[in-house]
C-alpha positions in Angstrom: -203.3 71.6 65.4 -206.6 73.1 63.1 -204.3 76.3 62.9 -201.7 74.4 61.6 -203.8 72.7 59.0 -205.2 75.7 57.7 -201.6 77.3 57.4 -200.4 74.4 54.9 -203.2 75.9 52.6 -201.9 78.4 50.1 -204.2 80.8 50.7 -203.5 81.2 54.1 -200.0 80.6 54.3 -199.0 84.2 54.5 -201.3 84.7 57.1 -200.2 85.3 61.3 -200.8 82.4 63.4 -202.7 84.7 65.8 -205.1 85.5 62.7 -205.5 81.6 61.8 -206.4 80.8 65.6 -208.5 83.8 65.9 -210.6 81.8 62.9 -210.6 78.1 63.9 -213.5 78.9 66.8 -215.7 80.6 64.5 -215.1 77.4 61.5 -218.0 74.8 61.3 -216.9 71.3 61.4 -218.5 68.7 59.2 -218.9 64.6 60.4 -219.5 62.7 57.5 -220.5 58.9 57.6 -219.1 56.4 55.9 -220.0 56.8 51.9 -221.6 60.0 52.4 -221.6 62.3 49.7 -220.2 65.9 50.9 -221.4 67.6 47.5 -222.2 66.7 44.0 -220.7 67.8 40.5 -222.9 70.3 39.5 -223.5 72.0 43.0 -223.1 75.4 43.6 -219.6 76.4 45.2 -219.9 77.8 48.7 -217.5 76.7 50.6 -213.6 75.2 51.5 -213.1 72.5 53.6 -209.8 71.1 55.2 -209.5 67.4 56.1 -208.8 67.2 59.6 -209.8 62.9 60.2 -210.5 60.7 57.6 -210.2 60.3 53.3 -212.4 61.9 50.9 -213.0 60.5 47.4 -213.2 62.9 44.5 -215.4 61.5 41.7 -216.3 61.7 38.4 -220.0 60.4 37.4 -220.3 59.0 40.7 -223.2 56.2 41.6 -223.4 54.9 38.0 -221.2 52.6 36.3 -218.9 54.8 34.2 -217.8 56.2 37.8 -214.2 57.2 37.9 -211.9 57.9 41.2 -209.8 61.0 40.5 -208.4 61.7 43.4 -208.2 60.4 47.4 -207.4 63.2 50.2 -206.0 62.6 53.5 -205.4 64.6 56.6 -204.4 68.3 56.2 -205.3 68.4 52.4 -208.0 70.6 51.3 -210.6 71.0 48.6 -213.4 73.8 47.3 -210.9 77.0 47.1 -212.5 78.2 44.2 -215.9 78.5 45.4 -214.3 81.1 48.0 -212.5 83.4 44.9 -215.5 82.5 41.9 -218.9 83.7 43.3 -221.7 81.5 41.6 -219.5 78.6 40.7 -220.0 75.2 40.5 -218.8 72.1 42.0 -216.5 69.9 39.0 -216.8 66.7 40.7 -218.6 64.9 43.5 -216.8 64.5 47.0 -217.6 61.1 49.1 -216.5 60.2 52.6 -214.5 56.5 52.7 -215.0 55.8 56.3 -215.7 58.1 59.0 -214.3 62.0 58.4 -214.1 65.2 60.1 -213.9 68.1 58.3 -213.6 72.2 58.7 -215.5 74.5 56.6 -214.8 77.8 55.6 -217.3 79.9 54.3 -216.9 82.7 51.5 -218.2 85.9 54.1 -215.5 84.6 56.3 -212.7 84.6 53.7 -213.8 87.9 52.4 -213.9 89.6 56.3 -210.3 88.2 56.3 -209.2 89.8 52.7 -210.3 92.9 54.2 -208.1 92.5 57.6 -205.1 91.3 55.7 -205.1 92.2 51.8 -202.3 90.0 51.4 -204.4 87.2 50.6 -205.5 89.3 47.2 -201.8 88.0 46.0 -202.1 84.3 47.5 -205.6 84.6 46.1 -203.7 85.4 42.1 -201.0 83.1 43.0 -203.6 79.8 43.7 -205.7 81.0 40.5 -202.4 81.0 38.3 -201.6 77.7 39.3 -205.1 76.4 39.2 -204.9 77.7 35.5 -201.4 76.0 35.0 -202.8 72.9 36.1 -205.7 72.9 34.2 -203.9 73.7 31.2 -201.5 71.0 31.8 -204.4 68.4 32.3 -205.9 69.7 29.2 -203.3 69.5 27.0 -202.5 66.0 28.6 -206.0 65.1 28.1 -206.1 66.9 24.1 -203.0 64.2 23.3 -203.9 61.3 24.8 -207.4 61.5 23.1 -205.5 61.8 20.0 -203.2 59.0 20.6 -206.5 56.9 21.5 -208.4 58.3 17.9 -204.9 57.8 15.8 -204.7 54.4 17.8 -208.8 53.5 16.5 -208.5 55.0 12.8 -205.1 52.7 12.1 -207.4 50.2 13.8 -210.1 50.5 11.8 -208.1 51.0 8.4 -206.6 47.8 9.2 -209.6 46.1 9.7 -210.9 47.3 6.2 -208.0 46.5 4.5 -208.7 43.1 6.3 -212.0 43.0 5.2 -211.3 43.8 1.3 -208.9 41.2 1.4 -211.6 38.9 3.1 -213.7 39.6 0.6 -211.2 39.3 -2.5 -210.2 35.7 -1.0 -214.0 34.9 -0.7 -214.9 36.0 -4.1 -211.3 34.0 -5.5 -212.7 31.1 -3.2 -216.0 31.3 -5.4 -214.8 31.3 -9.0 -211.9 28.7 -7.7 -215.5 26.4 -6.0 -217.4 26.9 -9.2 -214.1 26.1 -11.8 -213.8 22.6 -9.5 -217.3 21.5 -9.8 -217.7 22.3 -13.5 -214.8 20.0 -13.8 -217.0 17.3 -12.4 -219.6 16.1 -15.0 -223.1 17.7 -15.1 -224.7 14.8 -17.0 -223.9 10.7 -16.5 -223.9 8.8 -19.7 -227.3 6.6 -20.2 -226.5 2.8 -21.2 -229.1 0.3 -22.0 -229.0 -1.9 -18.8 -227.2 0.2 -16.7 -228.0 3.3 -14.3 -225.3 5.6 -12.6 -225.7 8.0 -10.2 -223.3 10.2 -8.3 -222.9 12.8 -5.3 -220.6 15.2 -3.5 -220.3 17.1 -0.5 -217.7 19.0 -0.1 -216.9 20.2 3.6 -215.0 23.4 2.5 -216.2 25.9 0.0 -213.1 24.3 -2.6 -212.7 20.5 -1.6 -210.7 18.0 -3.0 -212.7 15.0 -3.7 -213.0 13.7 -7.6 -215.7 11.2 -9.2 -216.4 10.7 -13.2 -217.9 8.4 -15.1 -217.6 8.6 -18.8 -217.8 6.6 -22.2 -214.1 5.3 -23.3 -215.9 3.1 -26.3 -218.9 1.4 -27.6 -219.3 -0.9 -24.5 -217.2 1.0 -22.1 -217.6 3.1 -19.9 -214.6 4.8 -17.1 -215.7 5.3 -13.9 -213.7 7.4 -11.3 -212.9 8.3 -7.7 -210.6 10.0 -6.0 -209.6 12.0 -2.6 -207.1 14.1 -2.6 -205.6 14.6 0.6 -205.6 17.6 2.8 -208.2 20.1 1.3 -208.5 23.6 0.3 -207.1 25.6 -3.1 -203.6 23.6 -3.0 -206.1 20.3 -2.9 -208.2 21.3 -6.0 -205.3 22.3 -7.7 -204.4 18.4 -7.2 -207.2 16.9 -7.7 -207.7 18.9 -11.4 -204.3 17.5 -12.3 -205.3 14.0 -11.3 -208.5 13.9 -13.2 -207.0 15.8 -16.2 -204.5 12.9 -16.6 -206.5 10.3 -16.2 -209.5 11.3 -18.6 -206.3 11.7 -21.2 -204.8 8.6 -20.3 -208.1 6.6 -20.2 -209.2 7.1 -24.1 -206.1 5.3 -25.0 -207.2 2.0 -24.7 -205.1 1.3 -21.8 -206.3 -1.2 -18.8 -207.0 0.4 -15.3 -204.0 -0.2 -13.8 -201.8 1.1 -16.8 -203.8 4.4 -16.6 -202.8 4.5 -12.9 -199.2 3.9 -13.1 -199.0 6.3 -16.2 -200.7 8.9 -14.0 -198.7 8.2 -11.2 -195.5 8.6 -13.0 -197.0 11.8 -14.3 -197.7 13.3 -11.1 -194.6 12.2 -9.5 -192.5 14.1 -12.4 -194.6 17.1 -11.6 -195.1 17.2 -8.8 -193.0 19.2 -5.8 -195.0 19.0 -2.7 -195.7 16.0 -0.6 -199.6 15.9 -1.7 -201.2 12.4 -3.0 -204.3 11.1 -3.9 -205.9 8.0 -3.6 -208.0 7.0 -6.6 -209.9 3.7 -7.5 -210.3 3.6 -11.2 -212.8 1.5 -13.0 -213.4 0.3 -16.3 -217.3 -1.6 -17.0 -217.9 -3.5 -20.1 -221.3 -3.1 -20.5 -221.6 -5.9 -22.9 -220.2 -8.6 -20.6 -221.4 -6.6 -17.0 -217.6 -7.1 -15.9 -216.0 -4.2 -13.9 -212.1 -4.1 -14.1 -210.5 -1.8 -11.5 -207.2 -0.4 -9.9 -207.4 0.4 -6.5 -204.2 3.0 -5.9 -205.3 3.6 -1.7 -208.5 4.2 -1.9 -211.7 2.2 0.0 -212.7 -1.2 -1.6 -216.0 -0.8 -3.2 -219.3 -2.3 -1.9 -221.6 -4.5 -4.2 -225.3 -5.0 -3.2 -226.4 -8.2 -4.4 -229.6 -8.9 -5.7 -230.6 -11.2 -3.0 -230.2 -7.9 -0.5 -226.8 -9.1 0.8 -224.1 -6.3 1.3 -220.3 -7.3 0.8 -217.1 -5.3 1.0 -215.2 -6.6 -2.2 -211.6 -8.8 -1.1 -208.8 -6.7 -1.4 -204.7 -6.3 -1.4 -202.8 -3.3 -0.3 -202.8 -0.6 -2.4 -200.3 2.6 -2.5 -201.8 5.9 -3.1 -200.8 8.1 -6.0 -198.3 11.0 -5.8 -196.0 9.9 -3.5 -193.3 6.9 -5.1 -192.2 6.4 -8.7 -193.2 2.7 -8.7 -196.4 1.8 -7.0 -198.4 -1.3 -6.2 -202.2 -1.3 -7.1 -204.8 -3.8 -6.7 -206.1 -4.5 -9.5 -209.3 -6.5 -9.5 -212.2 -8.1 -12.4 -215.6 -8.7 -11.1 -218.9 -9.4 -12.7 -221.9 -7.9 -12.0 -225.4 -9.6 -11.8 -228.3 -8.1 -12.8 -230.5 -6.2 -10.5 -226.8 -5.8 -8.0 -225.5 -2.3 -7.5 -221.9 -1.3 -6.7 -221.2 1.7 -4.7 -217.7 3.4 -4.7 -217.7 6.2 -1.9 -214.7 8.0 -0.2 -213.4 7.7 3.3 -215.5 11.3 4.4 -218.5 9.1 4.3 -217.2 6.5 7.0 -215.5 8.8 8.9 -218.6 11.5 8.8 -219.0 12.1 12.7 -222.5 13.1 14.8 -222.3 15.0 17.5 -220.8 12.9 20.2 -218.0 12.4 17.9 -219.2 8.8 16.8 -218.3 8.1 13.0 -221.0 6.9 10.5 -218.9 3.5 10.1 -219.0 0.9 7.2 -221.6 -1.2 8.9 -224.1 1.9 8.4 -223.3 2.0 4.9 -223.9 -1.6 4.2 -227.2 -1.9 6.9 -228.7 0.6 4.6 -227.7 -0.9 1.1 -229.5 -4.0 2.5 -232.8 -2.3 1.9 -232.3 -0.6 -1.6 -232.4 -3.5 -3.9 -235.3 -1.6 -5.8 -233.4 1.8 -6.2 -231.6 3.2 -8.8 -228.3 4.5 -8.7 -229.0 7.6 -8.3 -231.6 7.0 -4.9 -228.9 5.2 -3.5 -226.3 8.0 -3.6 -229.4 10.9 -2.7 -230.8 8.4 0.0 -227.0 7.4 1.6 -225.8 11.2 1.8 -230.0 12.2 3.1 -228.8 9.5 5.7 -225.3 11.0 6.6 -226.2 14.7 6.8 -229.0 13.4 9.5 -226.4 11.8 11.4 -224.1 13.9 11.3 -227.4 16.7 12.4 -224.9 20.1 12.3 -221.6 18.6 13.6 -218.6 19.8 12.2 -217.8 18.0 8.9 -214.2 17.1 8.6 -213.9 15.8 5.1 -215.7 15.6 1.6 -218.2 13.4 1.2 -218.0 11.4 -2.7 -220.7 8.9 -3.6 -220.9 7.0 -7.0 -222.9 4.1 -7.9 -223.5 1.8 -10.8 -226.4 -0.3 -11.1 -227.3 -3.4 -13.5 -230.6 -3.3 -14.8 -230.8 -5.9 -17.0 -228.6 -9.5 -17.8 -225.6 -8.6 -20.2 -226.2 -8.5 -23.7 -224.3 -7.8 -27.1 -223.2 -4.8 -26.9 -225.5 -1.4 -27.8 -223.9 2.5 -28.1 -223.4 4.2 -25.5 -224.5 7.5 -25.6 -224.3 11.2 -23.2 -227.1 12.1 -21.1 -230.0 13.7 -22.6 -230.8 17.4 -21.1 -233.2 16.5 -18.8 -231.0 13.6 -17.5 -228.5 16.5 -16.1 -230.7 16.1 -12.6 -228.8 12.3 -13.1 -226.1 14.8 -10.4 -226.9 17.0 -7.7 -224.1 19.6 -7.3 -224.4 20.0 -3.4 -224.3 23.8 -2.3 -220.7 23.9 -0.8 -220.9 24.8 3.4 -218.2 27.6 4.5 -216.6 26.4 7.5 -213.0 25.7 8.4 -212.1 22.1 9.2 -209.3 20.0 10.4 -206.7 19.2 8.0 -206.4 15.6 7.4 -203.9 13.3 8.0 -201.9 11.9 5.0 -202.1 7.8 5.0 -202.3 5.0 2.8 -204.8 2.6 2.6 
């Protein structure tokens, strides 16, 4: 049976069967244990050894964790001919038993005393080092182009990712001067009117966003005030809301009521317009010589007045269809007076719908609990302490939608009417400009109001 074994081995194929018993009694034989290690890489080569019971694993790094399997022999195969033809040589790979193994060992002294018996073996000897050499050319080369195919494979990689990255960074830097064209749009200063106080914020919950407020003199004794939310957000949002507030400051100057600068804007935008986006706007126009506020509401939330007695109320309304969307539309148009010391507060639907961390929206009954207790503010500490309020609520959750404030509070009974004149430079800190938060958020759904 062991002669057998050794006559499948190249070496000693050519060899008698006489001459392979003659050297089974005089072979060691090797027990290894399960996981024992036979020899490791770097180990001096001494020796063959034939499998006669059991598996040995061939290894690569073996006992850390890059260690790789690269081969498994079984019964009859052999291992460590090298060591008998390459004096001084050393071990490519470590050898470990899996299970129980029984092996033969032959040593270099005896393969030499058997060259010398039968020099046939000199020619099996070429004959296993040519292949050897075949195979390890073979491996080589296989090994040369797969690395290659791996480096081409992580250079188009990383090219990719750069060219991903410039464009990340020509999208951001687009993003920038498209973020800083909206908010110069919106007004820097709010104008100052004897009796009156105005105050205004926004944040926007992408780096472009698509909420709109102004508030602006028309005349003498009146002044516009605007706000509008576009829907969806993003550059295609901006875009929209630009348009939108383009045609209304033209439209407003005119002398034109509230609702006929809504419907002319609306027929406007649905001329122009070829996409399915719409905007819902509440457009005010506040006679500061009478306090009376005249408004169109095309979708957007009812305002909120504080009363000077501390009461909060949501204003009565009537449907209202947003603007963008039909030729003909139906507003609700509104006239009410303001007393002195009240304050009205025009906001968009971010603010209500603003969520904390459980998912829990702000609400309209926040908003109006806290307007109870700012009788004495200004309309400007209304909006800065209402959106101070929000961002704590909200305490790093996800913001889903700008966030639009603006607020107009009476000072003072009506009276004849005085000019009305542009904030002075230091007044500019009248509006905060927000700093605009990166993140990606959930495109909202399209409704009317």
């Amino acid at each position: 049976m062991a002669s057998n074994l050794l006559a499948k081995i190249p070496l000693f194929a050519d060899l008698p069967i006489v001459e392979l018993d003659k050297l089974i009694p005089a072979l060691e034989v090797k027990n290894l244990k399960n996981r024992e290690i036979l020899f490791r890489e770097g180990d001096p080569g001494e020796h063959l050894y034939v499998v006669v019971m059991g598996e040995l694993e061939v290894l690569m790094a073996e006992g850390s964790l890059e260690e790789m399997q690269l081969n498994l022999l079984h019964e009859g195969e052999y291992l460590g001919e090298m060591s008998l033809v390459v004096p001084g040589g050393h071990r490519t790979a470590s050898v470990r038993s899996r299970g129980e193994s029984t092996l033969l060992v032959v040593s270099r002294e005896q393969f030499m005393e058997l060259l010398s018996r039968h020099p046939v073996l000199a020619s099996a000897m070429v004959t296993v080092l040519s292949q050897r050499l075949d195979a390890t050319n073979t491996a080589t080369f296989r090994d040369l182009t797969e690395k290659n195919r791996q480096l081409q494979k992580a250079y188009d990689h990383l090219k990719a990712a750069q060219d991903l990255l410039i464009e990340k960074e020509r999208l951001e830097r687009e993003l920038q001067v498209a973020a800083d064209i909206q908010l110069s749009i919106l007004p820097d200063t709010l104008p100052v009117v004897d009796g009156y106080d105005f105050g205004a914020r926004i944040l926007p919950a992408r780096q472009v966003g698509g909420d709109l407020y102004d508030v602006f003199v028309i005349s003498e004794n009146k002044v516009g005030v605007l706000i509008g939310d576009v829907a969806d957000k993003g550059v295609p949002s901006a875009l929209f809301m630009a348009r939108a507030h383009a045609f209304v400051m033209a439209l407003a100057t005119v002398g034109n009521s509230a609702g006929e600068v809504m419907r002319m804007v609306n027929r406007h935008i649905t001329h122009l317009q070829k996409s399915t986006q719409f905007v819902t706007v509440l457009y005010g126009i506040l006679d500061t010589s009478t306090s009376e506020f005249s408004y169109a509401r095309a979708g957007h939330e009812p305002p909120l007045i504080l009363n000077p007695d501390g009461t909060v109320e949501r204003i009565p309304h009537a449907p209202g269809m947003s603007i963008g969307l039909w030729d003909d539309i139906v507003l609700d148009e509104r006239t009410v007076t303001l007393p002195q010391h009240s304050t009205l507060l025009l906001y968009t639907d971010g603010m209500t719908d603003c969520r904390d961390p459980k998912g829990v929206a702000f609400g309209l009954d926040r908003i109006k609990q806290m307007l109870t207790g700012m009788r004495s503010h200004n309309a400007q500490l209304v909006c800065d302490q209402l959106l101070m309020t929000l961002k704590g609520y909200q305490d790093g959750a996800k913001q889903d939608d700008d966030v639009t404030l603006v607020a107009i509070h009476v000072t003072k009974a009506a009276s004849p009417a005085k000019p009305v004149q542009q904030n002075k430079p230091d007044a500019k800190k009248g509006v905060k400009k927000v700093a605009v938060k990166k993140e990606k958020i959930a495109t909202k759904k399209k409704k009317t109001k």
